[in-house]
N, C-alpha and C positions, 0 to 999 in steps of 0.2 A: 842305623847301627844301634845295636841295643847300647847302654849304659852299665857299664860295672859300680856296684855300689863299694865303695871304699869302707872299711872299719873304722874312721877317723873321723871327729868330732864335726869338722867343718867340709869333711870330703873332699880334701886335699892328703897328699901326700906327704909323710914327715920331712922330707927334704927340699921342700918347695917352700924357704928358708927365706924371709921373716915370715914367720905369719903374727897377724895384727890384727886384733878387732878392738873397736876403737866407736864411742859415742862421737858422732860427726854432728851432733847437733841437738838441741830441746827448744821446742816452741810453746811458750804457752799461747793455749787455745781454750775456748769458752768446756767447761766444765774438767781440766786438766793440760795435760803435757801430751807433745806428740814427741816422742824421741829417734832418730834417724840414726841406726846402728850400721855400722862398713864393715869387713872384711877383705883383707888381701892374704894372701901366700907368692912369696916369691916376686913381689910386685904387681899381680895379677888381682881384682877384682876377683871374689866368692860369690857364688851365687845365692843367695840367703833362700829361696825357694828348695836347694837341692841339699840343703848342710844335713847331716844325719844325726845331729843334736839337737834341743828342743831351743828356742831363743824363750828366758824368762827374766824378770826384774828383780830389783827388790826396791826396795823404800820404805821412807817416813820421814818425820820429825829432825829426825837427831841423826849424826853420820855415827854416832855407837851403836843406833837401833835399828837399821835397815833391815825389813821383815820383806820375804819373799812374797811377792803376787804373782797370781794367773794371768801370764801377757794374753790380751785379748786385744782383736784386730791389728792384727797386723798384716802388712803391704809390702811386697816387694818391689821393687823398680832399679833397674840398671845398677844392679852389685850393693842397693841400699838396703837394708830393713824398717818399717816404720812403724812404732810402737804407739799406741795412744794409754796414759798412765790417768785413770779420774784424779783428779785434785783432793779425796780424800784420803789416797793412797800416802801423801807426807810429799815435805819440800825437795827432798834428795835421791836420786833414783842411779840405780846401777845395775845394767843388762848383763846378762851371762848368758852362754849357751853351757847347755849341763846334758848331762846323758838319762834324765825325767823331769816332769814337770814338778815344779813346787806343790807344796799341799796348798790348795787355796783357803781364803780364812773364812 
């Protein structure tokens, strides 16, 4: 069965009511952070491989100065996202999906 592609950020439908994305987690790892991003709609599990928005971060130093980066490697796995952030990107990091990528620096 083919797949319809929806017009919706996460490729769910507006009415499949909460929808939630939500940092499930930050590990630091040898040169940075691995951050593990969720999605639901309706109580259901997103699948972060099929979303029709781009998943991107931001960070730095200071929660005033959060400057967008180019999420790089990222991993899917059972309704997860898994972002890896280097360590010179800054201490505070916050995932968005957006409808383009950030400018990288």
């Amino acid at each position: 069965m083919a797949r319809t592609r929806r017009p919706y950020l996460l490729d769910v439908a507006p009415a499949a009511t909460p929808i939630e994305l939500r940092i499930a987690g930050i590990e630091v790892v040898e040169g940075g952070a691995r951050v593990r991003v969720v999605a639901t709609a309706g109580g259901e599990a997103v699948d972060h491989s099929q979303i029709n928005g781009i998943i991107s971060v931001s960070a730095g130093d200071d929660l005033g100065a959060l400057a967008p980066k180019a999420a790089s490697g990222i991993t899917y796995s059972e309704g997860e996202a898994t972002i890896f952030v280097p360590a010179s990107a800054g201490r505070f990091v916050k995932a968005v999906i957006g409808v383009a990528p950030p400018a990288a620096e």
